[in-house]
N, CA, C and O atoms as CSV, one atom per row, in Angstrom:
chain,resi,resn,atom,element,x,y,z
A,1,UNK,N,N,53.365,23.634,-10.224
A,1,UNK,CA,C,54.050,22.417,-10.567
A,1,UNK,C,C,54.593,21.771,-9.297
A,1,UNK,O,O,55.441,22.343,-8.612
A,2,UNK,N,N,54.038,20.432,-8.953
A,2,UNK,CA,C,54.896,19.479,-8.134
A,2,UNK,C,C,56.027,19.640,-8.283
A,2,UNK,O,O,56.282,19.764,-9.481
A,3,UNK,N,N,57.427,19.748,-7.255
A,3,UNK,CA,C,58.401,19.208,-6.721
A,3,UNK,C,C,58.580,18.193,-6.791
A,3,UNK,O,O,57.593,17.496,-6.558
A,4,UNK,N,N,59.878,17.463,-7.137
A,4,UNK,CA,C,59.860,15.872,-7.390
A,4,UNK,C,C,60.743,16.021,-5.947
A,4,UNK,O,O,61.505,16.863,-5.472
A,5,UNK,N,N,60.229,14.793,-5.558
A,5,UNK,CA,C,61.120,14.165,-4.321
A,5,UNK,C,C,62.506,14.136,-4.843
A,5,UNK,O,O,62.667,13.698,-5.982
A,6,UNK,N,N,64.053,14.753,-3.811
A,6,UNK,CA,C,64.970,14.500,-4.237
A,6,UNK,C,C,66.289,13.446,-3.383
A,6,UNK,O,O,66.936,13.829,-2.408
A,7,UNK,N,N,66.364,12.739,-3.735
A,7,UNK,CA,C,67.103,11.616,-3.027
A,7,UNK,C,C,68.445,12.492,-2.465
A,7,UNK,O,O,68.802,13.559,-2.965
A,8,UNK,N,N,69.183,11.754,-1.205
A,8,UNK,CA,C,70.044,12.554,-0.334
A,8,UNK,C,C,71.415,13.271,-1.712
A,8,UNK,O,O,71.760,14.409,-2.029
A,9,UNK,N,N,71.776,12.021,-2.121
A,9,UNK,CA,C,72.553,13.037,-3.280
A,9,UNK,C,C,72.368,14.008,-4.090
A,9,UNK,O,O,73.272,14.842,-4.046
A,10,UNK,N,N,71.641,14.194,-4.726
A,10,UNK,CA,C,70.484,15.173,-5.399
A,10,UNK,C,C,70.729,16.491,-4.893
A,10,UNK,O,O,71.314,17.433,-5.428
A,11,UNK,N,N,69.830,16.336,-3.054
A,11,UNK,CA,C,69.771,17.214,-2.281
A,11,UNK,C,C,71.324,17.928,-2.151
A,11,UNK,O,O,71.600,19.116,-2.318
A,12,UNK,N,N,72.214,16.838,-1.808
A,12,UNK,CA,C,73.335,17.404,-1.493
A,12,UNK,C,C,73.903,18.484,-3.059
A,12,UNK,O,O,74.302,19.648,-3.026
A,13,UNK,N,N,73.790,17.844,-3.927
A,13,UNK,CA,C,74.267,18.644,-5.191
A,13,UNK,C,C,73.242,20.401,-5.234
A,13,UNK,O,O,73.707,21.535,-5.115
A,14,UNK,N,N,72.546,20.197,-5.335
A,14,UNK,CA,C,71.699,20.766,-4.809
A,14,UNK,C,C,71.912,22.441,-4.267
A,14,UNK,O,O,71.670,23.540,-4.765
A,15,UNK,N,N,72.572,21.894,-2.811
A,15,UNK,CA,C,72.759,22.608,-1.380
A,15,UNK,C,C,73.845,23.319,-2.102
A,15,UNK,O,O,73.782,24.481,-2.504
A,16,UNK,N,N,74.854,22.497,-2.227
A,16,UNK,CA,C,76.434,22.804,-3.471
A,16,UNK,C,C,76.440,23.880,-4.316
A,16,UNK,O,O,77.246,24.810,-4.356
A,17,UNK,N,N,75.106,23.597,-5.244
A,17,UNK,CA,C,74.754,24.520,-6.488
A,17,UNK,C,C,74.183,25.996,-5.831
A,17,UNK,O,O,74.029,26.930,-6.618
A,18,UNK,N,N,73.910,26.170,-4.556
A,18,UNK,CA,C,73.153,26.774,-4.045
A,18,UNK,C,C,74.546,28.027,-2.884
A,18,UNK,O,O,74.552,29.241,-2.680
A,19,UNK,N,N,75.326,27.088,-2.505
A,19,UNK,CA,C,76.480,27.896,-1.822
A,19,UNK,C,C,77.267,27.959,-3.183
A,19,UNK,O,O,77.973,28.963,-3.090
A,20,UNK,N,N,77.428,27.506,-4.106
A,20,UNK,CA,C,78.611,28.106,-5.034
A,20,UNK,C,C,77.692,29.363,-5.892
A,20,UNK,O,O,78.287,30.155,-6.624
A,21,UNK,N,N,76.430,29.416,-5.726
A,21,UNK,CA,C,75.800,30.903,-5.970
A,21,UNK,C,C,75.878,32.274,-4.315
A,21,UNK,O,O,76.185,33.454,-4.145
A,22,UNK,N,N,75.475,31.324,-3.638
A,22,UNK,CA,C,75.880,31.999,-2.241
A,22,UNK,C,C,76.975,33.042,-2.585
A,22,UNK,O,O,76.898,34.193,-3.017
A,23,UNK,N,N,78.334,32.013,-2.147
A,23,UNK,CA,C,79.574,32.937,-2.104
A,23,UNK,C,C,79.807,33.494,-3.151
A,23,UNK,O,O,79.897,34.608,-2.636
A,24,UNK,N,N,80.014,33.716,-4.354
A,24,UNK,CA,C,79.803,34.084,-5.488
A,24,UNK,C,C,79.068,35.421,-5.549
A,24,UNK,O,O,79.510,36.540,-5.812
A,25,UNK,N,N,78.217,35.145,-5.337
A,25,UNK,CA,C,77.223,36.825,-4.839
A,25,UNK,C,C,77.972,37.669,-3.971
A,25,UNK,O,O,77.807,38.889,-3.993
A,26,UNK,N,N,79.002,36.964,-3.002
A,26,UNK,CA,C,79.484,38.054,-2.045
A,26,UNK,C,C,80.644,38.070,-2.174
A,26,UNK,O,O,81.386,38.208,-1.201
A,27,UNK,N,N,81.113,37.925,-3.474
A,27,UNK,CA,C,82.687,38.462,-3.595
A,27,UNK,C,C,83.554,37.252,-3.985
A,27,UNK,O,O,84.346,37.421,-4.913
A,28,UNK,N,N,83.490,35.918,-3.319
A,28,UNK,CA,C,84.106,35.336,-2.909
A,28,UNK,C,C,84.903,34.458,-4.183
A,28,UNK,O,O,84.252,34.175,-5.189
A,29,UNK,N,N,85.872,34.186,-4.102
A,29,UNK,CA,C,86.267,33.215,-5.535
A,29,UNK,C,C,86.446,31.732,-4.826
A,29,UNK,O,O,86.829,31.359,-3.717
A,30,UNK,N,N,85.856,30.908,-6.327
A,30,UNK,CA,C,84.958,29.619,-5.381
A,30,UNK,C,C,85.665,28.593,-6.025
A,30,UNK,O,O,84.622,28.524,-6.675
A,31,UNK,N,N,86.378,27.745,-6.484
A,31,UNK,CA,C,86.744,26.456,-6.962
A,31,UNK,C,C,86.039,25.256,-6.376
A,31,UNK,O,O,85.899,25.282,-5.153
A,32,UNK,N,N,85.470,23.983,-7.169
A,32,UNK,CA,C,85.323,22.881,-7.070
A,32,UNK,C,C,86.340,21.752,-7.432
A,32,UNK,O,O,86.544,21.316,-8.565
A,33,UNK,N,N,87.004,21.316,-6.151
A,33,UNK,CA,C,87.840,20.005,-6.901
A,33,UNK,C,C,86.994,19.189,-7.430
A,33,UNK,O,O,85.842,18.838,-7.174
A,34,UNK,N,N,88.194,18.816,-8.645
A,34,UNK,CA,C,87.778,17.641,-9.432
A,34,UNK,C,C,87.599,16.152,-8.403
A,34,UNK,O,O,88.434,15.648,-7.652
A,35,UNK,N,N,86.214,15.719,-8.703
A,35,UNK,CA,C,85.789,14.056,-8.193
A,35,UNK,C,C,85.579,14.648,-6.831
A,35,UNK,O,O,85.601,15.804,-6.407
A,36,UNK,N,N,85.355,13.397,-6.250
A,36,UNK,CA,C,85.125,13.498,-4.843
A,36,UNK,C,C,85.861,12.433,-3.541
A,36,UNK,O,O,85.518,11.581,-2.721
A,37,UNK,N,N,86.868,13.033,-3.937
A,37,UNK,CA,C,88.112,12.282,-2.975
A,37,UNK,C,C,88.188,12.975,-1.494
A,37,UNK,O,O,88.324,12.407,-0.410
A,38,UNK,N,N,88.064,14.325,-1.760
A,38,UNK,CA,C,88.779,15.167,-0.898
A,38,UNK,C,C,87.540,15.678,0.078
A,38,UNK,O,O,86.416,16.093,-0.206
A,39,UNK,N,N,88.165,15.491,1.260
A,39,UNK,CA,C,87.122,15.748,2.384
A,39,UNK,C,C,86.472,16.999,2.205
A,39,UNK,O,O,85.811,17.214,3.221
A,40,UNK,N,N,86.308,18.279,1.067
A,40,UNK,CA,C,86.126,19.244,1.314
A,40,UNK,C,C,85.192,19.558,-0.268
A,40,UNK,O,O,85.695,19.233,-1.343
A,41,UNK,N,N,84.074,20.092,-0.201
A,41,UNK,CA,C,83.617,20.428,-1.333
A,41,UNK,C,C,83.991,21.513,-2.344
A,41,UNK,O,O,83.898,21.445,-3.570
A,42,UNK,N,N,84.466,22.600,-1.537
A,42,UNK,CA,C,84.923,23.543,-2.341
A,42,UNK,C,C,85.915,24.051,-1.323
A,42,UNK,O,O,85.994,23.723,-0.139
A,43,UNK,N,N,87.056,25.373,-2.352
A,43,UNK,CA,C,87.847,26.053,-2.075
A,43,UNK,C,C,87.181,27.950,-2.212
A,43,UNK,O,O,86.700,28.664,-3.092
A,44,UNK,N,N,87.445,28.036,-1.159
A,44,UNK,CA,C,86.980,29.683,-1.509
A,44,UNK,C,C,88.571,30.460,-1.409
A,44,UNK,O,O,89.613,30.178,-0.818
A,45,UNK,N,N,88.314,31.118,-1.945
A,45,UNK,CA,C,89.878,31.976,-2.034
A,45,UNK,C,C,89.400,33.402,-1.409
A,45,UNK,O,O,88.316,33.881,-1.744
A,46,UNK,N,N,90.127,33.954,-0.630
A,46,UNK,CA,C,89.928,35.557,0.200
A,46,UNK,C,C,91.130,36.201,0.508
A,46,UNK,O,O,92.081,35.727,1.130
A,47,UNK,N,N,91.045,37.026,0.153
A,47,UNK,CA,C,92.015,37.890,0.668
A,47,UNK,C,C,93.631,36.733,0.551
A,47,UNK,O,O,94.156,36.231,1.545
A,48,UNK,N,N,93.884,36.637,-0.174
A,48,UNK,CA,C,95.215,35.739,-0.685
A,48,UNK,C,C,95.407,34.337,0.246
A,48,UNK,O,O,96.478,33.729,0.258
A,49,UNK,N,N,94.377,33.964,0.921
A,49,UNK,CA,C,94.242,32.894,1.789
A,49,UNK,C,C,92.980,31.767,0.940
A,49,UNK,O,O,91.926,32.138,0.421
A,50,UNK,N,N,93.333,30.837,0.996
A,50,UNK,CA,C,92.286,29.086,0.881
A,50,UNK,C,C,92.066,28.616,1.502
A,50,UNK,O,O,92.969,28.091,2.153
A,51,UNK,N,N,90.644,28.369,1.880
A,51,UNK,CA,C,89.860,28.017,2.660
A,51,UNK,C,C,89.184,26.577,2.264
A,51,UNK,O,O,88.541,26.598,1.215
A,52,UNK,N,N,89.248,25.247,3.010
A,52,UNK,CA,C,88.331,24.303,2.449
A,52,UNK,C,C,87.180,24.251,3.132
A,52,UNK,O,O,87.029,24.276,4.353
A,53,UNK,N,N,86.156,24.158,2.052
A,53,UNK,CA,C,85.275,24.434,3.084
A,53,UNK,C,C,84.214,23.222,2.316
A,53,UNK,O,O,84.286,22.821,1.155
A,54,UNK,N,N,82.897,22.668,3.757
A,54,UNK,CA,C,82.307,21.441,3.315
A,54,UNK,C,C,81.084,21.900,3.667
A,54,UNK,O,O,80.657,22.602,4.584
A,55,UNK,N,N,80.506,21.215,2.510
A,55,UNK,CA,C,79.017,22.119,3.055
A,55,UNK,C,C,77.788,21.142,3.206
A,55,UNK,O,O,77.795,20.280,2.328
A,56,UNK,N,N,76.696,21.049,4.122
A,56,UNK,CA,C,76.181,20.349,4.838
A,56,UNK,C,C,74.913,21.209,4.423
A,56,UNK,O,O,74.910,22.432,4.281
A,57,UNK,N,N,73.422,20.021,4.189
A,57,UNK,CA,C,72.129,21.088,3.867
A,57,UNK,C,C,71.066,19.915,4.913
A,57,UNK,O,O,71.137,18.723,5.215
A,58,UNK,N,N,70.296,20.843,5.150
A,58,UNK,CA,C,69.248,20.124,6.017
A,58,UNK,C,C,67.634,20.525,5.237
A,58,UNK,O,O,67.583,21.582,4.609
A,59,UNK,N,N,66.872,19.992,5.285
A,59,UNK,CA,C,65.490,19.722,4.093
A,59,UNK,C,C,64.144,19.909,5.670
A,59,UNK,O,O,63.252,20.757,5.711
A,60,UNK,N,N,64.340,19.179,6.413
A,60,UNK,CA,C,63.040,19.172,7.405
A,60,UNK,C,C,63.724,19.156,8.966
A,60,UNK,O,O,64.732,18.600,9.401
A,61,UNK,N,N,62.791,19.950,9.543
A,61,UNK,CA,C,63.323,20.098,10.974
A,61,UNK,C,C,62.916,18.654,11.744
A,61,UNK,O,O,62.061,17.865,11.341
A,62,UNK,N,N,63.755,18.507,12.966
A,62,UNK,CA,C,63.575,17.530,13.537
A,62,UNK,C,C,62.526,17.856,14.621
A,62,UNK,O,O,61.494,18.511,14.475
A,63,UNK,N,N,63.070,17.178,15.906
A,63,UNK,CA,C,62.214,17.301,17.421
A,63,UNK,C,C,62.452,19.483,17.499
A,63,UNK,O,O,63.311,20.249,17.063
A,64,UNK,N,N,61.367,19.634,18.164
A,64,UNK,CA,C,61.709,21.156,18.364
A,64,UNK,C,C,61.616,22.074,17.260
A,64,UNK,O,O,61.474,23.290,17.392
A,65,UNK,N,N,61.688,21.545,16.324
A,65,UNK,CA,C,62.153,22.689,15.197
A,65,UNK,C,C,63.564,22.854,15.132
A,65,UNK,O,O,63.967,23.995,15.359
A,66,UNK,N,N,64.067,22.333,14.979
A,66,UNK,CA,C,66.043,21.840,14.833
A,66,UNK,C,C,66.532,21.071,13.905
A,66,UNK,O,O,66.123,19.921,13.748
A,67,UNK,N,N,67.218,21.466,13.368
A,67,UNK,CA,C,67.885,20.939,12.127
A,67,UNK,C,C,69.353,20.154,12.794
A,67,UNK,O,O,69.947,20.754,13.690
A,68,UNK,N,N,69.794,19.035,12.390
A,68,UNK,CA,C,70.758,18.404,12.312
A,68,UNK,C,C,72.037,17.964,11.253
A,68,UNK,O,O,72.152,17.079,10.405
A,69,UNK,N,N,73.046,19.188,11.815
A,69,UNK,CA,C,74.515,18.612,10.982
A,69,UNK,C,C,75.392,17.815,11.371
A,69,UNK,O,O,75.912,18.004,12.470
A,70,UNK,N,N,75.674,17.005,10.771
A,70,UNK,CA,C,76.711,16.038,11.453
A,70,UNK,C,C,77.793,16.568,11.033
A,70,UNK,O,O,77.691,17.334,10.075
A,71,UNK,N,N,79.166,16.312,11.634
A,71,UNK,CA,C,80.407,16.756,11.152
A,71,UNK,C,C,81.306,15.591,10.784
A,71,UNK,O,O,82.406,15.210,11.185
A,72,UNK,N,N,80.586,15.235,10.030
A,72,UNK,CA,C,81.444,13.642,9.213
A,72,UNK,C,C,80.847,13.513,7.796
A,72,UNK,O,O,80.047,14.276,7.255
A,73,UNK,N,N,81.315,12.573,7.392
A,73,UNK,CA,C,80.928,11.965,5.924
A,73,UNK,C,C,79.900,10.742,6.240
A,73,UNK,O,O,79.017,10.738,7.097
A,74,UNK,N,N,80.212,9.797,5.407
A,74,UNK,CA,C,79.515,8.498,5.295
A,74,UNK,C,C,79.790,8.191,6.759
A,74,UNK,O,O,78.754,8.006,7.397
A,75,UNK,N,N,80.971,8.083,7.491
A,75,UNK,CA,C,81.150,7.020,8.729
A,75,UNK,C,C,81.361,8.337,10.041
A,75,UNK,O,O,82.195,9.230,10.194
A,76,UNK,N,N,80.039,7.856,10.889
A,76,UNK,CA,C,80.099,8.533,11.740
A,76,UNK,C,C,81.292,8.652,12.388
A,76,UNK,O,O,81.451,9.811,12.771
A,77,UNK,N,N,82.157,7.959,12.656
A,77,UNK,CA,C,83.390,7.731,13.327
A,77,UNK,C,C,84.636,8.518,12.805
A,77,UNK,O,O,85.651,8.683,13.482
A,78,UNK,N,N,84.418,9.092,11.250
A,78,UNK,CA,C,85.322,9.907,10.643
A,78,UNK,C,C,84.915,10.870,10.627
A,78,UNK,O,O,84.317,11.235,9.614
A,79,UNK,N,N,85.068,11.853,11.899
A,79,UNK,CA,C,84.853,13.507,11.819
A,79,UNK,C,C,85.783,14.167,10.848
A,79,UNK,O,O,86.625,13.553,10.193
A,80,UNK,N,N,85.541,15.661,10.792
A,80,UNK,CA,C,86.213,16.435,10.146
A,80,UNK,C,C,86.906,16.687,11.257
A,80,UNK,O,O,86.666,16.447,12.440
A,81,UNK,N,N,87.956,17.293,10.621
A,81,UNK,CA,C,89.354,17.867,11.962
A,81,UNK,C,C,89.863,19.421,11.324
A,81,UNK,O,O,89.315,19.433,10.221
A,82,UNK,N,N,90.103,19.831,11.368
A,82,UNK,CA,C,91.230,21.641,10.892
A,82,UNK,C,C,92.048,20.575,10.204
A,82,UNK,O,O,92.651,21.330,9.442
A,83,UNK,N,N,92.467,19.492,9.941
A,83,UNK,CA,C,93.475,18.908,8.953
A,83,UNK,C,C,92.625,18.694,7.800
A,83,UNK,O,O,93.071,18.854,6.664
A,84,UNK,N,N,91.439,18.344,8.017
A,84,UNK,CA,C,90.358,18.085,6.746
A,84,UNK,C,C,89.762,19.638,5.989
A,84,UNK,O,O,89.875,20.006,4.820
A,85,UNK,N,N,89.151,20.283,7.091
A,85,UNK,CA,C,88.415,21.373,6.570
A,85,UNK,C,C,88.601,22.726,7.275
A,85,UNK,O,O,89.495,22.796,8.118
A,86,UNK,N,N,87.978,23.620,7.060
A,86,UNK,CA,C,88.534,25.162,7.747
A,86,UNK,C,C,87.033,25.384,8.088
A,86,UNK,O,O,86.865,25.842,9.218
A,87,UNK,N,N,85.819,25.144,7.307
A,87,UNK,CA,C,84.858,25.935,7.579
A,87,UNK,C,C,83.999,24.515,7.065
A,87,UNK,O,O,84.272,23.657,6.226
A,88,UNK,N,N,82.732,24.723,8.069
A,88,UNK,CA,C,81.762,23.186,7.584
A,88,UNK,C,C,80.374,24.587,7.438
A,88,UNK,O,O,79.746,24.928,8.440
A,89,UNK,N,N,80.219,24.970,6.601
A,89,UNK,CA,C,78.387,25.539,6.048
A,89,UNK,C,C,77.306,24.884,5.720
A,89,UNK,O,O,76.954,24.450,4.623
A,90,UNK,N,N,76.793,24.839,6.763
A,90,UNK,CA,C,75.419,24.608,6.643
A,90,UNK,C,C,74.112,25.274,6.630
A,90,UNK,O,O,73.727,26.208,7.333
A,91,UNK,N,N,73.420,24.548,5.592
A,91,UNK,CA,C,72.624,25.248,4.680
A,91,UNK,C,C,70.993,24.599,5.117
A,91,UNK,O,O,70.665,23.428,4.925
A,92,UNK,N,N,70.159,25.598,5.698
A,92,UNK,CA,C,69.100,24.868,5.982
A,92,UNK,C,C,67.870,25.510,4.771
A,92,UNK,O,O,67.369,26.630,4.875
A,93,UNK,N,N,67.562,24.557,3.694
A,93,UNK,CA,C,66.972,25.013,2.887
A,93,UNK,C,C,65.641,25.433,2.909
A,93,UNK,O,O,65.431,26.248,2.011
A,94,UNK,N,N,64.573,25.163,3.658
A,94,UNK,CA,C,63.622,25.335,4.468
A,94,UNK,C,C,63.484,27.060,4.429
A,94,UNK,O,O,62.841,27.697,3.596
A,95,UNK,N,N,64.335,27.658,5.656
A,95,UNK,CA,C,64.418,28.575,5.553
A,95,UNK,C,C,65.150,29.902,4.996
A,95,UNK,O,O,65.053,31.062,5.399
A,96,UNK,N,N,65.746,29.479,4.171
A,96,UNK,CA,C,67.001,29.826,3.325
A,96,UNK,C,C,67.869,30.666,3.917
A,96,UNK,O,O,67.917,31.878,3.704
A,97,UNK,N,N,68.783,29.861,4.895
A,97,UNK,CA,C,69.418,30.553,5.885
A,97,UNK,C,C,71.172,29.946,6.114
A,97,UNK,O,O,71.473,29.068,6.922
A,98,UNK,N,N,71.618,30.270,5.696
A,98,UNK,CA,C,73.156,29.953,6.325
A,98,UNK,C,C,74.130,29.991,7.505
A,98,UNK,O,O,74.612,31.070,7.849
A,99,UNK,N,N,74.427,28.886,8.119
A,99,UNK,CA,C,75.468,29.281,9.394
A,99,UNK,C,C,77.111,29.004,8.963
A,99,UNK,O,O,77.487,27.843,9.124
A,100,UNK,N,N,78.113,29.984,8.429
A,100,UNK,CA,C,79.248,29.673,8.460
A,100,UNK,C,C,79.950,29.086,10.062
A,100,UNK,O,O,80.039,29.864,11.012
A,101,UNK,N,N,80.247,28.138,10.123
A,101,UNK,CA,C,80.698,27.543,11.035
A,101,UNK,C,C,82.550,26.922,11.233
A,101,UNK,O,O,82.917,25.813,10.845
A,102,UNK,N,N,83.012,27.443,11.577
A,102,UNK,CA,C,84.485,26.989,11.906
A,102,UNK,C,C,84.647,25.841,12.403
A,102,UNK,O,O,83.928,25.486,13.337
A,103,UNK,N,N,85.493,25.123,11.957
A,103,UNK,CA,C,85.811,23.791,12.535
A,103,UNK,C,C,86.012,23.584,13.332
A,103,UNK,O,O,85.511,22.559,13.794
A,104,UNK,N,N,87.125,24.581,14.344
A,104,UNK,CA,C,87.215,24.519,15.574
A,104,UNK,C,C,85.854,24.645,16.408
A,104,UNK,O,O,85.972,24.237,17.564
A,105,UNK,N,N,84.933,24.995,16.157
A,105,UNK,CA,C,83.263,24.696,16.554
A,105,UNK,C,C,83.028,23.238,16.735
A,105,UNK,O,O,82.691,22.931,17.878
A,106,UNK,N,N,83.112,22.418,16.006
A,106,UNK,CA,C,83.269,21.046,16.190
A,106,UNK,C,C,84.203,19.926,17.287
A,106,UNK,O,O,84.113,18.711,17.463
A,107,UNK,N,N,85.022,20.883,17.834
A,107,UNK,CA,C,86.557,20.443,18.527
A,107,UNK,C,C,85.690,19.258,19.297
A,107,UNK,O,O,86.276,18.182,19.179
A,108,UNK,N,N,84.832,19.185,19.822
A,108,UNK,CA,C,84.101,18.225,21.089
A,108,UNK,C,C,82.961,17.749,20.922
A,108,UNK,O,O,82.232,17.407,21.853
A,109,UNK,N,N,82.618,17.653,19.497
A,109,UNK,CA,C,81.081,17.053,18.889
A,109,UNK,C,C,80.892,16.588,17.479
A,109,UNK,O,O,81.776,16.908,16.685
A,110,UNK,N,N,80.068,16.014,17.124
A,110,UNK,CA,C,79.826,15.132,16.167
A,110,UNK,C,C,79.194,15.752,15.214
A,110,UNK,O,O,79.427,15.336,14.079
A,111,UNK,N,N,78.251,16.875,15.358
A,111,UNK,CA,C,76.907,17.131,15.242
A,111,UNK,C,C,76.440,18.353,15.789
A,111,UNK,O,O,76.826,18.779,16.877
A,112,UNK,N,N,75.665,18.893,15.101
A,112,UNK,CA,C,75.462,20.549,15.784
A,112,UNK,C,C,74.066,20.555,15.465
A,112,UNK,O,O,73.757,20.012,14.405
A,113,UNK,N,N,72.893,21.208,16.374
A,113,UNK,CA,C,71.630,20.966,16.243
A,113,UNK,C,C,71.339,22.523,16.138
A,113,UNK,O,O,71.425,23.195,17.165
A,114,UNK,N,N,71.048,23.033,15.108
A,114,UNK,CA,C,70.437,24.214,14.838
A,114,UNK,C,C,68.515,24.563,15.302
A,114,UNK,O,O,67.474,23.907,15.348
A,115,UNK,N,N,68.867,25.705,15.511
A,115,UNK,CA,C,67.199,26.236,15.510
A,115,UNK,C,C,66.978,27.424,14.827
A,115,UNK,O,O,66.481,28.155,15.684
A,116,UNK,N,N,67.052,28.044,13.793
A,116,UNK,CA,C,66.723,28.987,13.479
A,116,UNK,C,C,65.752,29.326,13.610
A,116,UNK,O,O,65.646,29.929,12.541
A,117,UNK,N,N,64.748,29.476,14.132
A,117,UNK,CA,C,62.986,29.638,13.885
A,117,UNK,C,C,62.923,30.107,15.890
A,117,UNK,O,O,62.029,30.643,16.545
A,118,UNK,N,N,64.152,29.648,16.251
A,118,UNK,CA,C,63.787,29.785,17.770
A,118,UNK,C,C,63.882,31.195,18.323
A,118,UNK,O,O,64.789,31.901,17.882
A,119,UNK,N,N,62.823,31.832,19.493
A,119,UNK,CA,C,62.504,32.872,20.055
A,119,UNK,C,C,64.121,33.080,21.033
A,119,UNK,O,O,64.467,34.219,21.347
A,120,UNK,N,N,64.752,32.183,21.319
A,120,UNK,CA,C,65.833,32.201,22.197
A,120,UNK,C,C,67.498,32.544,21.002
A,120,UNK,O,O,68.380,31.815,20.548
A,121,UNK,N,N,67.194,33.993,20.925
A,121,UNK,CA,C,68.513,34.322,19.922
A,121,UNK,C,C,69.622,33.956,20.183
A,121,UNK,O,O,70.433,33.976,19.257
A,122,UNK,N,N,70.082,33.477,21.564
A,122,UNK,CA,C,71.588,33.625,22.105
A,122,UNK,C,C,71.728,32.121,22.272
A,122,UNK,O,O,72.504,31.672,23.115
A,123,UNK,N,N,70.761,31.070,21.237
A,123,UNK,CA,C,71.383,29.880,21.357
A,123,UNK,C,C,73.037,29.226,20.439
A,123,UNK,O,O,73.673,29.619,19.461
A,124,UNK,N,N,73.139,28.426,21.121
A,124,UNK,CA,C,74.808,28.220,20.706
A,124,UNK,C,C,75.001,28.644,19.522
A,124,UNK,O,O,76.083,29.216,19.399
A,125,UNK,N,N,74.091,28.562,18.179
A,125,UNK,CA,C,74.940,28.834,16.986
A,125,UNK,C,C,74.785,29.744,16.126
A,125,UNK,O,O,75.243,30.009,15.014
A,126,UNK,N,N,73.782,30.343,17.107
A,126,UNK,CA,C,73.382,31.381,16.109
A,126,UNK,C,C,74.409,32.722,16.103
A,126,UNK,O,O,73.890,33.736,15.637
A,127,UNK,N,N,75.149,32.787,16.349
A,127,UNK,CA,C,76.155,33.680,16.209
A,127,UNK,C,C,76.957,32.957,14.749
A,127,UNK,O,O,77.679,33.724,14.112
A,128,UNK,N,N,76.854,31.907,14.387
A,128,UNK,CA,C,77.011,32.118,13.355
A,128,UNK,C,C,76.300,31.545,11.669
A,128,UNK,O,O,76.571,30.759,10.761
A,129,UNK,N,N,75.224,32.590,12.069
A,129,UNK,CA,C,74.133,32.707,10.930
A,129,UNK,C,C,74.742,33.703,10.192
A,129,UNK,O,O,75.171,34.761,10.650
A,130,UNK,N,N,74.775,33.294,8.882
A,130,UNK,CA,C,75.444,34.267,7.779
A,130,UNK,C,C,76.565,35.036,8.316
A,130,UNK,O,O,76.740,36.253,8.255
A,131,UNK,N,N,77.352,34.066,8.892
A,131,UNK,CA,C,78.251,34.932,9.610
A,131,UNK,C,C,79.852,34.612,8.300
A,131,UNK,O,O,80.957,34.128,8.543
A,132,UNK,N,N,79.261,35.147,6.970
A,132,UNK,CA,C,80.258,34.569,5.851
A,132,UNK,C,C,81.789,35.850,6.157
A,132,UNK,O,O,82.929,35.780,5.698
A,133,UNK,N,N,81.201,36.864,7.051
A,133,UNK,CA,C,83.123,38.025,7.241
A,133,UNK,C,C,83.937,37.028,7.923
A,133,UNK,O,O,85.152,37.206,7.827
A,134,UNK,N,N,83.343,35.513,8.923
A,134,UNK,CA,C,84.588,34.534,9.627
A,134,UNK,C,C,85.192,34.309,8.257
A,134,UNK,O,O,86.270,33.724,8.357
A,135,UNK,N,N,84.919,34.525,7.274
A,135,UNK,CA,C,86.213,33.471,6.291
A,135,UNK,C,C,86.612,34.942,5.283
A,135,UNK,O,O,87.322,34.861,4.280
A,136,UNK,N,N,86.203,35.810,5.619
A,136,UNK,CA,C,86.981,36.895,5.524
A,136,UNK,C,C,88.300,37.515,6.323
A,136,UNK,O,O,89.214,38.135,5.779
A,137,UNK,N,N,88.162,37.132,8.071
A,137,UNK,CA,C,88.580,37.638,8.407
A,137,UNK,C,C,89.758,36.754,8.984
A,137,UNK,O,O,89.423,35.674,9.469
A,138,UNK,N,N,91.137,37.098,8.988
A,138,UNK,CA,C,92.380,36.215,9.208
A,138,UNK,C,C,91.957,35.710,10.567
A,138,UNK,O,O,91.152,36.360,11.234
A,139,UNK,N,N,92.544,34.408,11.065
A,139,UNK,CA,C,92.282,33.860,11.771
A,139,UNK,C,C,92.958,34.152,13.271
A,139,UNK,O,O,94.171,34.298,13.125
A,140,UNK,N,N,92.585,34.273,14.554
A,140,UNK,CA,C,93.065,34.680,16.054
A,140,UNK,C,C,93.924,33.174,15.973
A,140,UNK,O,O,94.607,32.801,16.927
């Protein structure tokens, strides 16, 4: 059976339906706020701590074999900050692979260009591929 083409919202619901099975599988207790006001898609709860966390999915690699997250919403100019979110996950569906990513990761960029597929392991982000114990573990 064909795949129907899925428009960016879709996709995004999608990615959503896909990390609220994610964390869920690994323990995690997951809330969705009601509507979509709030800079953050879901709440994970751990270890007596709340976490907002926003989650970002990528469908086709770019130049290189690299996937592209931006760390904003609709307006490039409105990043996320540690006042908005704790953790931005991105989800590259392609290869069904997750990078938990901390916000403070973002402190000096817009945008984070993944490679998972790349021979060079020790590139910037791959330290945090399925790296879901950061939102386990209390913060330095």
């Amino acid at each position: 059976m064909k795949m129907p083409m899925l428009n960016r919202k879709r996709r995004g619901e999608v990615a959503e339906a896909a990390f609220l099975h994610k964390a869920a599988s690994l323990g995690f207790s997951v809330a969705k706020p009601w509507g979509e006001s709030d800079r953050y898609d879901f709440i994970v709860e751990t270890g007596g701590r709340f976490l907002r966390v926003q989650v970002k999915s990528a469908y086709s690699p770019g130049e290189f074999g690299g996937y592209t997250f931006h760390n904003h919403g609709n307006t490039p100019a409105d990043v996320y900050t540690s006042d908005d979110i704790d953790f931005l996950v991105a989800y590259i569906v392609p290869e069904d692979v997750w990078y938990v990513l901390p916000i403070h990761v973002f402190a000096h960029t817009s945008a984070a260009k993944i490679f998972p597929s790349s021979r060079r392991r020790m590139s910037r982000y791959e330290k945090y591929r399925e790296a879901w114990s950061l939102m386990t573990d209390p913060p330095k």
